[in-house]
N, C-alpha and C positions, 0 to 999 in steps of 0.2 A: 238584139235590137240596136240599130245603130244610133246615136247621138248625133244630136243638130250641132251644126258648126257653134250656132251662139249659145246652144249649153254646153259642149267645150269651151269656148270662151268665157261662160259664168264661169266655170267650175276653173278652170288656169287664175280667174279674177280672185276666185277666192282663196284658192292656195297660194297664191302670190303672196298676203299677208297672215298666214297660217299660224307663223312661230310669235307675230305682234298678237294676234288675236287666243294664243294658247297661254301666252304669259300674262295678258290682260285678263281674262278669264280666271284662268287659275288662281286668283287673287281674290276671289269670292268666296266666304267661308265652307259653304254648300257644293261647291263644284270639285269632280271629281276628274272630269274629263272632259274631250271638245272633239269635234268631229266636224264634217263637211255632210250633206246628206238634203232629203226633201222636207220639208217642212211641212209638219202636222198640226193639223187644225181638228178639234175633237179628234173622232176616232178615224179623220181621213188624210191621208199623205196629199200635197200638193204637189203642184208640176215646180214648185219654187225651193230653188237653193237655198240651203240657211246656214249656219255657224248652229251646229248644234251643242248645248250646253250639258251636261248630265250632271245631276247633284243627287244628292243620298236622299233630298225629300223636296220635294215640290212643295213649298208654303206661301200662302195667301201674302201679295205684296205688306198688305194692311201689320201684321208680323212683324216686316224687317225693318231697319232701319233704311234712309234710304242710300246711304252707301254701298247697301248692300243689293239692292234691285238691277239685276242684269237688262243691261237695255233691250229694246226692244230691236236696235238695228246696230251693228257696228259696223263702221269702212265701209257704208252702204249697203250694206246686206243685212237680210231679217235671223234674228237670233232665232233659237227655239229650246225652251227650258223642258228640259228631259227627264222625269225621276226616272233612277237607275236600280235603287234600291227597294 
């Protein structure tokens, strides 16, 4: 399947800041790893780019503190909290 010019364009957009966005992340006690990929909504993948985030456990914001709540959007783009484990 070949790729739209402007999802090459998202995806060059997001890799652009890859290395800011893996060291920002990485700094959240839960997160294990980071990736690029579609963003899942329930149990359905979108057509939309995310910053995906993977942590050892998915827990209810209500839980964390809040230094610790992974935004919802970074550098313009929507995050997505992954359990990995």
């Amino acid at each position: 399947m070949e790729q739209s010019i402007a999802s090459k364009n998202k995806r060059s957009e997001l890799l652009k800041n890859r290395t800011q966005v893996v060291c920002h992340m990485m700094a959240y006690e839960n997160v294990v790893c980071v990736s690029i990929g579609p963003k899942k909504v329930g149990d359905n993948y979108t057509t939309e780019l995310a910053y995906k985030v993977y942590v050892t456990e998915k827990l209810p914001l209500s839980s964390l503190p809040k230094d610790q709540h992974i935004p919802e959007y970074f550098k313009g783009f929507p995050t997505d909290v992954v359990e990995m484990f």
